[in-house]
C-alpha positions as CSV (number, residue, x, y, z in Angstrom):
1,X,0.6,8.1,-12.6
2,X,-1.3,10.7,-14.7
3,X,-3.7,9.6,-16.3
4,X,-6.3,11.4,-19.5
5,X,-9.4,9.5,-19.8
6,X,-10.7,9.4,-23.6
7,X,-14.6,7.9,-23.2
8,X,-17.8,9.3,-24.9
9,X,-20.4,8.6,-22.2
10,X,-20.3,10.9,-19.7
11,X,-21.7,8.4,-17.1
12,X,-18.7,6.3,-17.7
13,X,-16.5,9.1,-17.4
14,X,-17.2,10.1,-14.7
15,X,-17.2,7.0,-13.0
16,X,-13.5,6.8,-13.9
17,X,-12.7,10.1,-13.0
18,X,-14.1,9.5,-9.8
19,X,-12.9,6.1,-9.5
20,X,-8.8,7.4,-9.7
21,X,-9.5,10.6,-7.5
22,X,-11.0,8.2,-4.9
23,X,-7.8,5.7,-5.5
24,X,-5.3,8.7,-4.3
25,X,-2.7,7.0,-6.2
26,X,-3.6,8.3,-9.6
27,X,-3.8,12.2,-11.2
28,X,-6.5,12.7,-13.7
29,X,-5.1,15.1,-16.5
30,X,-7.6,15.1,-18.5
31,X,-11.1,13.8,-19.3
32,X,-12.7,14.4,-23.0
33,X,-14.5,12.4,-25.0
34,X,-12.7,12.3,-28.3
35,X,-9.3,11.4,-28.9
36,X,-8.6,14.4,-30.6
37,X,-9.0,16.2,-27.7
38,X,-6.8,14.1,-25.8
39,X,-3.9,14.9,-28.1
40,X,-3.4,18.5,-26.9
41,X,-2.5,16.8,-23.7
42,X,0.0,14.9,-24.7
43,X,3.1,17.3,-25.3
44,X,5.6,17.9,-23.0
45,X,5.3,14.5,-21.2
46,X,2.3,15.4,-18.9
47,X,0.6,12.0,-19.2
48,X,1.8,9.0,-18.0
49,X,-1.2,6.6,-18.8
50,X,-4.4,6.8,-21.2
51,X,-7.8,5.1,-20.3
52,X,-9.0,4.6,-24.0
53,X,-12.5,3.7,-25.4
54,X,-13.0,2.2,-28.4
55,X,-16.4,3.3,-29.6
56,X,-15.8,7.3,-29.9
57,X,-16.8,9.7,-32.5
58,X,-13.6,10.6,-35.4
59,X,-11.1,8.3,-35.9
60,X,-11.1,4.2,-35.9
61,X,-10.2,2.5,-32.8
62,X,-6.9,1.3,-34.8
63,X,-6.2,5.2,-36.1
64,X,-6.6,6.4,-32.6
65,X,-4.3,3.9,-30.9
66,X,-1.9,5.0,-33.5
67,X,-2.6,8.8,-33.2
68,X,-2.1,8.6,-29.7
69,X,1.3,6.2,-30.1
70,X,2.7,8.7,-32.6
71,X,2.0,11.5,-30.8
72,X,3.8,10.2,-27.0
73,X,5.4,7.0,-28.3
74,X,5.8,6.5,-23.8
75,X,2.2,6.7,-23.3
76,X,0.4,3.6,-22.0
77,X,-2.4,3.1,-23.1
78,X,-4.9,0.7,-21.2
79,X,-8.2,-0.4,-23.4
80,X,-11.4,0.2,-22.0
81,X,-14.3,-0.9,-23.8
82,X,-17.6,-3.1,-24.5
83,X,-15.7,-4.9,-27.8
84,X,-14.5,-8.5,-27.7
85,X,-14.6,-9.1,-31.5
86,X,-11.0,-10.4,-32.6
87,X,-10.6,-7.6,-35.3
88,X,-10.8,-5.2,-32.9
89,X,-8.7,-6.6,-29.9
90,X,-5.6,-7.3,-32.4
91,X,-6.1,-4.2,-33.9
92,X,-5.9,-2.1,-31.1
93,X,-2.7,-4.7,-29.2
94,X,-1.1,-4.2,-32.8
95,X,-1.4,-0.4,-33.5
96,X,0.2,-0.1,-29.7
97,X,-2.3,-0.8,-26.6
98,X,-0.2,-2.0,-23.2
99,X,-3.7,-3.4,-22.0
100,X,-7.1,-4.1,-23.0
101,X,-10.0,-4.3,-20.6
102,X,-13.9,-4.9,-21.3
103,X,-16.3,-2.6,-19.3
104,X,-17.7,-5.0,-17.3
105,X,-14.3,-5.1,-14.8
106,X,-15.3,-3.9,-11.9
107,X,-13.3,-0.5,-9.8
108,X,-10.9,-3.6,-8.1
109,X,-9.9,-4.4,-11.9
110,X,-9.6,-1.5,-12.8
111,X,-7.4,-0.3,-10.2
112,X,-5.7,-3.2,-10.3
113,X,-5.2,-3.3,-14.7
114,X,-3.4,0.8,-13.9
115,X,-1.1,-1.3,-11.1
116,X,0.1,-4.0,-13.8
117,X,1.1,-1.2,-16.3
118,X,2.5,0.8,-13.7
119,X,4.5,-2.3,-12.7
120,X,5.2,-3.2,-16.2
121,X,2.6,-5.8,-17.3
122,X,0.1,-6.0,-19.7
123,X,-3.2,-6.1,-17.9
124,X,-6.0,-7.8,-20.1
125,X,-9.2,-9.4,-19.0
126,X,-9.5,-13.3,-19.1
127,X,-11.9,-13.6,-22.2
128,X,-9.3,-11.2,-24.1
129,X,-6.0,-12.8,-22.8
130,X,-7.7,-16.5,-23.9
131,X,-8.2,-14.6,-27.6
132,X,-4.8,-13.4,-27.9
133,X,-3.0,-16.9,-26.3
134,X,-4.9,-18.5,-29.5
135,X,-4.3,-16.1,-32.0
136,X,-0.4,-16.7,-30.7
137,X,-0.2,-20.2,-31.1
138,X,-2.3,-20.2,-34.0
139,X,0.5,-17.4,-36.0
140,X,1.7,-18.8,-39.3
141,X,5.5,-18.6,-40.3
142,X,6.0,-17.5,-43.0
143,X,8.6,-19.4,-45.6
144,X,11.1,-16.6,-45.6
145,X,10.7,-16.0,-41.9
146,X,12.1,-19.8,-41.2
147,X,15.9,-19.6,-40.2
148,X,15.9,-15.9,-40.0
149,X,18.4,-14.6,-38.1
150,X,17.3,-12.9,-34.6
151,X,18.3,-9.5,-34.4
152,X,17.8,-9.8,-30.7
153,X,20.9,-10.7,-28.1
154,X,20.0,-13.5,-26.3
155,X,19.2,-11.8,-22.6
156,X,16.8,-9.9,-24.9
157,X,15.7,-12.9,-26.2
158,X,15.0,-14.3,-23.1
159,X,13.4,-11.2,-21.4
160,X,11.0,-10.8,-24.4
161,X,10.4,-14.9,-23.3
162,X,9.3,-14.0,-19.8
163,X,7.2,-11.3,-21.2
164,X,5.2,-13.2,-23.3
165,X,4.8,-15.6,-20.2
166,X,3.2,-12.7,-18.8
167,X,5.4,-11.9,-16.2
168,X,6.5,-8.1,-15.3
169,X,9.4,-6.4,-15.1
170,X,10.3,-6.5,-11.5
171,X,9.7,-10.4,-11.8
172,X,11.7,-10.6,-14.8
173,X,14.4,-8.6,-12.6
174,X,14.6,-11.3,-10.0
175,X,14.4,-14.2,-12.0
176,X,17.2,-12.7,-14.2
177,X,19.3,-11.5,-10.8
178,X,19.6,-8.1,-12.4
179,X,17.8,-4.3,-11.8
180,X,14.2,-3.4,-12.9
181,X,16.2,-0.6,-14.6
182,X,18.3,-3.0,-16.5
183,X,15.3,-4.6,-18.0
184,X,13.4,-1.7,-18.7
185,X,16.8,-0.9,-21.2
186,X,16.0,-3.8,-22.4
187,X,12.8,-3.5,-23.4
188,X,13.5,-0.2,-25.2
189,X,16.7,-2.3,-27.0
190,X,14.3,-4.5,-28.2
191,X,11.2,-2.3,-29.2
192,X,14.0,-0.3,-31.6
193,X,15.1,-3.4,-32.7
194,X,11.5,-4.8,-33.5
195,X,10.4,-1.0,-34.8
196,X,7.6,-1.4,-32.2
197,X,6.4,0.8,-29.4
198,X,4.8,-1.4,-26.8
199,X,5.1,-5.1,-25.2
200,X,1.9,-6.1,-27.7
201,X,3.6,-5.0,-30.4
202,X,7.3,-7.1,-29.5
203,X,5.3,-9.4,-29.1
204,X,3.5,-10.3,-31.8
205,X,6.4,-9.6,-33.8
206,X,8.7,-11.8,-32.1
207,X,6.3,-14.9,-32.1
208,X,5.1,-14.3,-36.0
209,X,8.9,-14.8,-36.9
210,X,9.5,-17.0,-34.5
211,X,12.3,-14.8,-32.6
212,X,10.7,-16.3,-29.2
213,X,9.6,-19.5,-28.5
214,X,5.4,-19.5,-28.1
């Protein structure tokens, strides 16, 4: 994967840096501390994966997620930050984050978080994934939502199911008896479908008017 790291503190930065040479596995395209920066990186398809702090000079956390969608709506982008309030973490899964990791995960996490996206998860550590399960269950429906007719088929349906359940796409591809390729078409089906542009995103759509069942 290539990767552009987008965080502030130099310290930090170059512990990541480091951190991917020192994995093998990962190419670092980039490493700047604003997200504006990081934009100039983005054409032509050169990055595969961003590493994204919150807390950065210029644009809010929920502009830069977006600035960063808009600009390579194929970018993943994996949270890495000190935040655990719950405007933040929906704001940032919302506007488009694939994962959302606190700094205190240690280089195994991390690693491990770049793995899960690669493999088509949604890496997120356990005090964040409890936040987001609540916020899930807790989603009102709206009146004019009830009885609405899915736009969805019903093998998307039941692969948007299986994501929510948290599993990834070469999981979903066994348990389905069909090709990681074929569910990876799915997914794109249903983020046009959802006008989304990430697994958070379907998500959160799908369980708000209750296309899925949460």
């Amino acid at each position: 994967m290539n990767v552009i790291v987008v965080e502030d503190t130099a310290t930090v930065r170059a512990m990541l840096v480091d951190l991917l040479k020192a994995n093998g596995r990962h190419s670092v395209v980039a490493a700047v501390d604003r997200v504006e920066d990081a934009l100039t990186y983005l054409a032509g398809d050169s990055a595969d994966l961003m590493i994204l702090d919150l807390c950065l000079p210029g644009l809010s956390y929920e502009a830069a997620v977006r600035a960063v969608n808009n600009a390579s709506p194929d970018l993943e982008i994996l949270v890495f930050t000190v935040s655990e309030e719950e405007e933040t973490v929906f704001s940032a899964l919302k506007a488009g984050a694939t994962g959302y990791l606190l700094k205190t995960a240690r280089s195994a996490q991390i690693i491990a978080a770049l793995d899960e996206i690669e493999a088509g998860g949604s890496p997120m550590s356990p005090s964040i994934a409890r936040k987001v399960l609540r916020e899930f269950q807790g989603v009102p429906v709206h009146e004019e939502l009830q009885g609405m007719i899915s736009p969805l088929s019903d093998r998307e349906t039941e692969i948007l199911e299986l994501l929510y359940r948290g599993l990834i796409i070469q999981q979903i591809a066994d348990r389905l008896f069909i090709s990681p390729l074929t569910v990876h078409t799915h997914i794109k089906n249903i983020y046009a479908k959802l006008q989304v542009n990430s697994r958070s995103q379907a998500i959160y759509e799908a369980v708000q008017k209750k296309l899925i069942k949460g």
